[in-house]
TORZALO-564043 format. One record per atom (N, C-alpha, C): residue in one letter; z, y, x. Coordinates in steps of 0.05 Angstrom, whole numbers, padded with zeros to 5 digits, always signed. Each point is the difference from the previous one (the first is absolute). Example, Ala and Ser with C-alpha at 12.3 -4.5 7.8 and 13.67 -1.06 7.14 Angstrom:
2
A+00156-00114+00264
A+00000+00024-00018
A+00000+00024+00018
S-00014+00021-00007
S+00001+00024+00016
S+00014+00022-00015
***
This chain:
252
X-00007-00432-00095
X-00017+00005-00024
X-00014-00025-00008
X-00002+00000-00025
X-00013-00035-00012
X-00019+00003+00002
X-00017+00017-00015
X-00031+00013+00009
X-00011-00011-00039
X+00026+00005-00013
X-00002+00006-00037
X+00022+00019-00016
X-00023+00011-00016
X+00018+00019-00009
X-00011-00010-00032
X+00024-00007-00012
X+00008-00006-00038
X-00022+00026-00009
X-00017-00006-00008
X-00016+00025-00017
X+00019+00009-00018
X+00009-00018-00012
X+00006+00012-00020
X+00030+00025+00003
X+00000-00005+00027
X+00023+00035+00004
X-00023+00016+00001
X-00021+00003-00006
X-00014+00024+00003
X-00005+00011-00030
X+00003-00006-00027
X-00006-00010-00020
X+00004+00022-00010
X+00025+00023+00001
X-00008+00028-00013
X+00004+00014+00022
X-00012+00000+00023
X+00002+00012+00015
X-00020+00015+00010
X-00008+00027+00004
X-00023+00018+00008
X+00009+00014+00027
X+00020-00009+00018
X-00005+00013+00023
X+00003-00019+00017
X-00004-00006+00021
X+00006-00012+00025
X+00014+00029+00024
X+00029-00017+00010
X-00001+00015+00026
X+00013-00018+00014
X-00021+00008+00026
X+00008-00029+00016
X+00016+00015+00025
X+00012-00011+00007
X+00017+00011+00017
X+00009-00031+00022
X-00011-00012+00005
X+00008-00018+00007
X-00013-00002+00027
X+00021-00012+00022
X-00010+00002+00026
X+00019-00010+00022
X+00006-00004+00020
X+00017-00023+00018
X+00014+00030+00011
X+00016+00004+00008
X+00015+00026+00016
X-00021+00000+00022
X+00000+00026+00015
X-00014+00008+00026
X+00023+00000+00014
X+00025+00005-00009
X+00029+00010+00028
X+00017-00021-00004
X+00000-00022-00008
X+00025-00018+00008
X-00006-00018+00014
X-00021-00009+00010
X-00003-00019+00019
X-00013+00009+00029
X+00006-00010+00018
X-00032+00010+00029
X-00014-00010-00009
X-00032+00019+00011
X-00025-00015-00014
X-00008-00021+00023
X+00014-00023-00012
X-00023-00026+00018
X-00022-00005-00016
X-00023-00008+00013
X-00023-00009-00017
X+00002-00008-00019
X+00016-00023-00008
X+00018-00011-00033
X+00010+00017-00018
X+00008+00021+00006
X+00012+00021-00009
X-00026+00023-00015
X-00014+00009+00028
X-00020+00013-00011
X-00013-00016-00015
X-00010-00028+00000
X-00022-00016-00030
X+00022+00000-00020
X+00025+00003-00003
X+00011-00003-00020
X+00008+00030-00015
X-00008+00017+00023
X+00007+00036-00022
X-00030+00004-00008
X-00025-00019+00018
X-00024+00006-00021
X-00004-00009-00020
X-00002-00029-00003
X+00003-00016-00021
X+00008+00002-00021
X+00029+00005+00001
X+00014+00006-00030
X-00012+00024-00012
X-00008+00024+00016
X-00014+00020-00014
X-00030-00010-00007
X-00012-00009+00006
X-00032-00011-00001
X-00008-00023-00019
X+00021-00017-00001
X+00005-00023-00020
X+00012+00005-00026
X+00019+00011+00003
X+00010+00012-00027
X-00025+00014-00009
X-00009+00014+00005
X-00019+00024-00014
X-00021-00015-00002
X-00008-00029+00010
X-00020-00013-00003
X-00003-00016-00032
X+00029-00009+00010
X+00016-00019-00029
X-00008+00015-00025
X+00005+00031+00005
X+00005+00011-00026
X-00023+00006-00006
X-00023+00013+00022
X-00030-00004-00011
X-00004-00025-00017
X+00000-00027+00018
X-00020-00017-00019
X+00011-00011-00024
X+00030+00010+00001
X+00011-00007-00032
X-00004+00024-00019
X-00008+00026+00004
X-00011+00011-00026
X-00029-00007+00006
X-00009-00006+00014
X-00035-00004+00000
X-00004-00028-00014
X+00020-00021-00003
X+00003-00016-00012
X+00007-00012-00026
X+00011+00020-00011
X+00017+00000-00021
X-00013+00029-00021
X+00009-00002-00018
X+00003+00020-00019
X+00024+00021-00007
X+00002+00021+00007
X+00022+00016+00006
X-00004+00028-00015
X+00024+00015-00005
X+00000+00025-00007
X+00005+00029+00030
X-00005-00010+00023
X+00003+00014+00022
X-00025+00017-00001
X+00015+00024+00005
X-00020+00037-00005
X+00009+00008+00030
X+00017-00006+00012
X+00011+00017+00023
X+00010-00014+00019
X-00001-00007+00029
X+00016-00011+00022
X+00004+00024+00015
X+00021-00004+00006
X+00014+00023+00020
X+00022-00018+00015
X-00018+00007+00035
X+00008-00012+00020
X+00012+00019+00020
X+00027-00012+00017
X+00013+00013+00015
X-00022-00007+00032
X+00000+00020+00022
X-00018+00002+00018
X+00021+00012+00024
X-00016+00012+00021
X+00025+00007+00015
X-00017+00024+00015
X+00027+00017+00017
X-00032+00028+00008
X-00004-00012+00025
X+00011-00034+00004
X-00008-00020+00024
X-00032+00007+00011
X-00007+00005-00021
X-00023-00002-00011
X-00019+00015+00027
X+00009+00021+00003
X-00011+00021+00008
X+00002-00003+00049
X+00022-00018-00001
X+00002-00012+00022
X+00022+00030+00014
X-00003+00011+00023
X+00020+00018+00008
X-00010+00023+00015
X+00002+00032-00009
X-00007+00013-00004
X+00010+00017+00021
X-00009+00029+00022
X+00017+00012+00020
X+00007+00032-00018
X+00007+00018+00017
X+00008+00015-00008
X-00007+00023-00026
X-00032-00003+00005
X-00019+00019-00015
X-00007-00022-00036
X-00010-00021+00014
X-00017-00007-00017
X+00022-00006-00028
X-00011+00003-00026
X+00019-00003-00028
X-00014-00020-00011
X+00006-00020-00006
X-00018-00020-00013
X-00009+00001-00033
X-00025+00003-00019
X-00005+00006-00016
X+00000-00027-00014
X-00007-00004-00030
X-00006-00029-00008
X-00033-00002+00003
X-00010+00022+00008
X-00031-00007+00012
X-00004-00003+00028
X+00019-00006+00016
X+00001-00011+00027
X-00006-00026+00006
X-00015-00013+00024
X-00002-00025+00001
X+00018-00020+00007
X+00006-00022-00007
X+00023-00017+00012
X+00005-00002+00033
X+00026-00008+00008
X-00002+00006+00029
X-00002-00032+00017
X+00001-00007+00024
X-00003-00029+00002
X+00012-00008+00007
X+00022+00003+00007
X+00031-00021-00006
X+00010-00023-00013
X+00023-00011+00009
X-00007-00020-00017
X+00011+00007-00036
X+00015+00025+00002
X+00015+00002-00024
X-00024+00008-00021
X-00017+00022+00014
X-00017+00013-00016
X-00022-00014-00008
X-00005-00027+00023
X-00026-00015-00018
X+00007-00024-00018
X+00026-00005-00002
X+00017-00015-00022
X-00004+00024-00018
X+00005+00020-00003
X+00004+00013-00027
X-00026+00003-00005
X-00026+00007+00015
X-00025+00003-00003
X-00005-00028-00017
X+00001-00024+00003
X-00010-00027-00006
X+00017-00001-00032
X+00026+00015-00001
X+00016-00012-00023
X-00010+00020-00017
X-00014+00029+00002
X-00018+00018-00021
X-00021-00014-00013
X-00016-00013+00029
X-00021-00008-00006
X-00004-00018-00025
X+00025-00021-00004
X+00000-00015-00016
X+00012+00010-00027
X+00017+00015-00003
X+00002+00025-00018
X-00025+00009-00020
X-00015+00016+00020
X-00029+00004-00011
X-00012-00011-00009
X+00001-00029+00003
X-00025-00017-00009
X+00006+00002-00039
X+00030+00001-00009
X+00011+00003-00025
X-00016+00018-00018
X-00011+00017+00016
X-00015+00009-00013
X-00027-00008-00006
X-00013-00015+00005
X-00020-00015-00013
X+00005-00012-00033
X+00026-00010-00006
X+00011-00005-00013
X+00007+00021-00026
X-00015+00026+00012
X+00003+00027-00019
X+00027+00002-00005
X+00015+00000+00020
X+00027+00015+00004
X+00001+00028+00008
X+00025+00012-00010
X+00007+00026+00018
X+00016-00008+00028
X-00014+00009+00016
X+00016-00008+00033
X+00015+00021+00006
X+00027-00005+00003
X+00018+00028+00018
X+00016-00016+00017
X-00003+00014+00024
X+00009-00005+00030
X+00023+00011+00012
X+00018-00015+00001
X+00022+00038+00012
X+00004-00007+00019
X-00004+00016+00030
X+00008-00013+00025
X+00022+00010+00006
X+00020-00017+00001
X+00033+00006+00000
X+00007+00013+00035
X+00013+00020-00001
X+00013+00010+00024
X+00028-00009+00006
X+00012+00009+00022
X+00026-00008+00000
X+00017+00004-00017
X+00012-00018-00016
X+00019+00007-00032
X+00021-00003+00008
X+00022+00014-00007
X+00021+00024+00006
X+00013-00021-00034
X+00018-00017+00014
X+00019-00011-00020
X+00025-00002+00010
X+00028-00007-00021
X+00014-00008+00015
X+00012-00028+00007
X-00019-00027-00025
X-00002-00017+00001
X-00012-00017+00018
X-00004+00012+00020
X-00027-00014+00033
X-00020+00012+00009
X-00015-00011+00009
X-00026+00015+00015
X+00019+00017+00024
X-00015+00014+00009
X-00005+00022+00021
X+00032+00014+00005
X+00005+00015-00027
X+00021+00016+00000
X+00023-00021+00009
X+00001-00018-00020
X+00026-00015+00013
X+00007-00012+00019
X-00033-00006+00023
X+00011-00009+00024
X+00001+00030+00020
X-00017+00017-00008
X+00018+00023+00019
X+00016+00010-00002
X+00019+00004-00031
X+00021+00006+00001
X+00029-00020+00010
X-00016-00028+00000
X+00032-00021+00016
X+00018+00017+00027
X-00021-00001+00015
X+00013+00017+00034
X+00004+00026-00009
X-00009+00018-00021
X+00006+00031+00003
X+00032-00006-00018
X+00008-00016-00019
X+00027-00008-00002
X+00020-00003+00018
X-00011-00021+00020
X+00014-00011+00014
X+00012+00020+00034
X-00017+00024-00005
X-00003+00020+00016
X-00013+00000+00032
X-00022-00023-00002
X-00019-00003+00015
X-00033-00003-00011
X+00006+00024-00022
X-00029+00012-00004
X-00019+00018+00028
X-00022-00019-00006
X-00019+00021+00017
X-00033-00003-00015
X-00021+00015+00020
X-00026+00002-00009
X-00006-00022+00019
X-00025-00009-00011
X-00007-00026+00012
X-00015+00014+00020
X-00013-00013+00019
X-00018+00004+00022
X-00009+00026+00002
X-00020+00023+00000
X+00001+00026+00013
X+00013+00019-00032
X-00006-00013-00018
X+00021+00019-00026
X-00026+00009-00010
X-00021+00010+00008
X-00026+00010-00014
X-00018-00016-00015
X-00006-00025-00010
X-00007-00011-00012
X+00002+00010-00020
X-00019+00005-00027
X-00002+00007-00024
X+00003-00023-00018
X+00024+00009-00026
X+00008-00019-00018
X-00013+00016-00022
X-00007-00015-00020
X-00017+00003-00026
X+00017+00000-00016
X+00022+00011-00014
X+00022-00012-00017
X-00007+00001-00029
X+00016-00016-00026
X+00002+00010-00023
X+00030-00017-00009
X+00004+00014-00019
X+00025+00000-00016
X-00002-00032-00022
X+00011-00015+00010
X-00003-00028-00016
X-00007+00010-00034
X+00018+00015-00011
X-00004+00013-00036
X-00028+00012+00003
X-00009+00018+00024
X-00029+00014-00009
X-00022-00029+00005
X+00013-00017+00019
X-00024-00021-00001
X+00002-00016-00026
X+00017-00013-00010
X+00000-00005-00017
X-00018+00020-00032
X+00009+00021+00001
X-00011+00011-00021
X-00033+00012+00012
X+00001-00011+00025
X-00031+00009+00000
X-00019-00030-00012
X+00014-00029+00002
X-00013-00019-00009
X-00002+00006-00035
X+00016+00011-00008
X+00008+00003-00029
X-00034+00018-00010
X+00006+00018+00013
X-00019+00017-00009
X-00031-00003+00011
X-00001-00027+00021
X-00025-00006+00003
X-00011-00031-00025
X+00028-00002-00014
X-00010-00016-00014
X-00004+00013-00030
X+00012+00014-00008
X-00005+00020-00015
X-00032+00017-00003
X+00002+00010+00029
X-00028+00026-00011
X-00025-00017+00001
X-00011-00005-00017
X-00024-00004+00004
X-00021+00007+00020
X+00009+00027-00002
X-00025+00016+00029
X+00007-00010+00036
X+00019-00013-00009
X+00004-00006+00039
X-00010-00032+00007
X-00015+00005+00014
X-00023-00021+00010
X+00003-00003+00034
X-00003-00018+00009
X-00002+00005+00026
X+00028+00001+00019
X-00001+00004+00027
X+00016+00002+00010
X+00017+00025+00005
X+00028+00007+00001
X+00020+00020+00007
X+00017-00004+00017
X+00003+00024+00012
X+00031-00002+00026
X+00022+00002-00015
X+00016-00022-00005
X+00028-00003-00012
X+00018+00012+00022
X-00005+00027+00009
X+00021+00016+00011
X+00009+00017-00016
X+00018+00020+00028
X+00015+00028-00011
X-00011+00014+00026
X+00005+00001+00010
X-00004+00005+00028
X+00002-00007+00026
X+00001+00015+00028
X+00004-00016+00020
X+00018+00017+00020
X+00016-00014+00011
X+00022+00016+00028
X-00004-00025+00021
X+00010+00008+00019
X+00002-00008+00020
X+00021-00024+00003
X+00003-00027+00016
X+00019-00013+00008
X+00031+00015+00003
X+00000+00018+00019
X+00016+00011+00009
X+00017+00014-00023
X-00018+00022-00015
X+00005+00014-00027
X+00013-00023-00015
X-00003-00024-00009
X+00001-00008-00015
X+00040-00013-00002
X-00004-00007+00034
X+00023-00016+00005
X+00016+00027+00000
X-00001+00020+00009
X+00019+00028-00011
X+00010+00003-00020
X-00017+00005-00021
X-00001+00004-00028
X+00020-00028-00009
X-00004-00019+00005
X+00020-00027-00007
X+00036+00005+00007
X-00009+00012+00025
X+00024-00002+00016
X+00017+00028-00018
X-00018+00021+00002
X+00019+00028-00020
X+00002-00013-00021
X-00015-00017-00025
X-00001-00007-00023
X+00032-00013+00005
X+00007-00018+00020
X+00019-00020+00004
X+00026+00007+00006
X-00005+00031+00013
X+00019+00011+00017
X+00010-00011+00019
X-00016-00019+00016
X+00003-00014+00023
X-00007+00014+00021
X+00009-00006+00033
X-00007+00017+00012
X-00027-00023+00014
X-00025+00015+00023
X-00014-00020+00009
X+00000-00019+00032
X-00001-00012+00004
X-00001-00007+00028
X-00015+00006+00019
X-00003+00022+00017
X-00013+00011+00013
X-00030-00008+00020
X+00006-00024+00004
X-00035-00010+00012
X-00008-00020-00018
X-00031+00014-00001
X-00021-00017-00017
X+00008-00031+00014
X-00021-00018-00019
X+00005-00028-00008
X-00021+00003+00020
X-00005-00014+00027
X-00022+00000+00008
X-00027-00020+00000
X-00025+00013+00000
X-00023-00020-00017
X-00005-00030+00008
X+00004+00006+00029
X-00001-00027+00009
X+00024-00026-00005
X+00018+00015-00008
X+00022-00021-00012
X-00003-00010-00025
X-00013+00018-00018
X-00003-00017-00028
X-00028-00011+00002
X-00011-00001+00023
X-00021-00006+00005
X+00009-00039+00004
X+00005+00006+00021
X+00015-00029+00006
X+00024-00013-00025
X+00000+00009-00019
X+00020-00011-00028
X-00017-00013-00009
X-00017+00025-00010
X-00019-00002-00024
X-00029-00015+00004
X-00012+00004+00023
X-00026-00005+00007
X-00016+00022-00012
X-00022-00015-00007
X-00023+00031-00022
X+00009-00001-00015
X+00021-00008-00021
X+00007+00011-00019
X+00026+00025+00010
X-00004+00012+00017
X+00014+00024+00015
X-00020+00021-00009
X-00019-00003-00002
X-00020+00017-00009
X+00008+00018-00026
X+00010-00014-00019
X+00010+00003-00025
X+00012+00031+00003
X+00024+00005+00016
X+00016+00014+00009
X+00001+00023+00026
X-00025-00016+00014
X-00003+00014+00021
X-00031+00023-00009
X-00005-00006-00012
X-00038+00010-00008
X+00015+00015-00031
X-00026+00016-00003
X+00007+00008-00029
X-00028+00014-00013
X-00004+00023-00015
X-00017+00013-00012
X+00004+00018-00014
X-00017+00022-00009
X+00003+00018-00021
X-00017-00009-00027
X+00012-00002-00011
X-00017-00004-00032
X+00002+00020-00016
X-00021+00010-00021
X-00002+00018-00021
X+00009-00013-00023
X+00005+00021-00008
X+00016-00009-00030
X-00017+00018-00024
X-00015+00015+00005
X-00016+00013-00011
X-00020-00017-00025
X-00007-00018+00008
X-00018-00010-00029
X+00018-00001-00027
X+00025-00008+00009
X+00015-00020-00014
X+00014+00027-00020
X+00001+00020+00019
X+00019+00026-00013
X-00022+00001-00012
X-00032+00008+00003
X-00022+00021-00015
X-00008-00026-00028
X+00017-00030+00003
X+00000-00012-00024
X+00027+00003-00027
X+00016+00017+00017
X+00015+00014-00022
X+00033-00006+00005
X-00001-00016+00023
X+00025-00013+00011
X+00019+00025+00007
X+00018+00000-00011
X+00029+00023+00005
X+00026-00021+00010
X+00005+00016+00026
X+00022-00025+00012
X+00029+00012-00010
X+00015-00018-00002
X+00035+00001-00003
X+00008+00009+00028
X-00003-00014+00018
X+00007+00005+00032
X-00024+00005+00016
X-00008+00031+00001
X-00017+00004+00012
X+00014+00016+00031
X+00019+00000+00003
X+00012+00009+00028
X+00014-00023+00009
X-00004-00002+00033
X+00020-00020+00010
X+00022-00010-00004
X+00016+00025+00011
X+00034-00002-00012
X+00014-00003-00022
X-00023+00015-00023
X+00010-00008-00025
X-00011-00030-00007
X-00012-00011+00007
X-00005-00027+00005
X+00028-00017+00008
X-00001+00005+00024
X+00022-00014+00016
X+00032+00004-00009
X+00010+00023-00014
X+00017+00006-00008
X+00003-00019-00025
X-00018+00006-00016
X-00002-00019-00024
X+00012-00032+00003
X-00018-00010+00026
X+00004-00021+00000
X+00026-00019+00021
X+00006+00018+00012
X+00025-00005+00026
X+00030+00013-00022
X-00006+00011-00013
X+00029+00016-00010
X+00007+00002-00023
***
C-alpha cells in the first residue's frame, strides 16, 4: 500500500466499502504475519479516514466488512449477539481494533455499517473449497472432535446483504453476516452427500493440525454460534437459507 489515494476517484462517489484486509488462512501466523493481517486492516481504514477528513467529498455512507472474529470462540450454550463484547484472541482483538477505526468515520457525519462476515460458503475459495479438496479425493473427514460450531452464509446472501446495507438508510451499526450455524462434523457430511462422496472414517486429529498450523489451527479447531437475528428484523430475506440447498447450489 502507497499510503495515497487519487481523490479524485472519489469524485461522484457516495459510498465507500472497504473490504480490504491481508488473508487470516493462507499463511502461519508468525509475528510478521500477524503485524501484517493488522495493519492492512488498520492502515487502510486510516488512509481512507484522513483522506475524506482532508479533502472535499460527496461520501454519505462507509460500509465496512468485519468478521464474527470479533466475538472470539464461543462453547456450547452461549449464541453470540451484535451486543456482545469482543473476545481476547488474537483474531477477535484485530477485528475489535479494525471497528474501532471504522467508527471514528463517523465523526465525519457518515452512516457506519459493519457486517461481521461468517464462514462464506463459495465455490471460488475460502472454507468450502479447502474442505471439499479431500471429500473429492475420498479422504474427507471432520477436523479434530467434529463439534466445533461453524457460522455459515451463502457467498450471493453475503453479497446481497452488503447491497442492502448500502442501500437502506436505517442500517447503522454492526450485523452478523450469517445464515446460520452447524457443527464441523455436520458440515463435512452435508459436503460429502452434496458431493456424493463417501467419508473417511477417523477424525483429523487436533493435535496434528495443531503441529501444521500452529494457532492458526484455532481457525478450524474452535468455532461459535452467531445470531442472525438483527440483520433478518432489518428486513434481510435469504436465497440460501438451508445448508444443503446452499451446498447443492454451489458443489453441483
Amino acid at each position: 500500500m502507497t499510503g495515497n489515494i487519487d481523490i479524485r476517484a472519489l469524485g461522484q462517489v457516495d459510498t465507500i466499502v472497504h473490504l480490504a484486509g491481508a488473508s487470516i488462512a493462507e499463511q502461519r501466523w508468525t509475528a510478521l504475519r500477524k503485524k501484517e493481517i493488522l495493519d492492512s486492516r488498520i492502515k487502510s481504514t486510516e488512509l481512507l479516514y484522513q483522506t475524506l477528513k482532508n479533502n472535499r467529498h460527496n461520501i454519505k455512507t462507509f460500509v465496512s466488512a468485519s468478521a464474527i472474529g470479533y466475538y472470539g470462540f464461543g462453547g456450547d450454550a452461549k449464541v453470540f449477539t451484535e451486543e456482545d463484547k469482543p473476545g481476547n484472541d488474537f483474531l477477535a482483538q484485530v477485528t475489535r481494533q479494525w471497528e474501532n477505526e471504522v467508527d471514528k468515520m463517523s465523526a465525519l457525519g457518515l452512516r457506519i455499517a459493519k457486517l461481521r462476515i461468517g464462514i462464506t460458503l463459495s465455490e471460488k475459495g475460502g472454507a468450502l473449497k479447502e474442505m471439499a479438496k479431500p471429500i473429492r479425493l475420498r479422504f474427507g473427514s471432520s477436523l479434530g472432535t467434529g463439534k466445533q460450531f461453524l457460522s455459515w452464509v451463502h457467498i450471493d446472501d453475503l453479497c446481497e446483504m452488503f447491497v442492502r446495507a448500502i442501500e437502506d438508510e436505517n442500517m447503522s451499526g454492526a450485523y452478523n453476516a450469517v445464515t446460520a450455524w452447524c457443527t464441523n462434523e455436520e458440515m463435512t457430511k452435508a459436503i460429502a452427500a452434496s458431493m456424493q462422496k463417501p467419508l473417511w472414517a477417523p477424525f483429523v486429529p487436533s493435535f496434528l493440525l495443531k503441529i501444521i498450523l500452529g494457532e492458526m489451527a484455532d481457525l478450524i479447531l474452535k468455532g461459535s454460534k452467531v445470531s442472525a437475528e438483527k440483520i433478518k428484523q432489518a428486513g434481510y430475506r435469504y436465497q440460501f437459507p438451508n445448508l444443503n440447498e446452499a451446498l447443492n447450489n454451489l458443489l453441483n
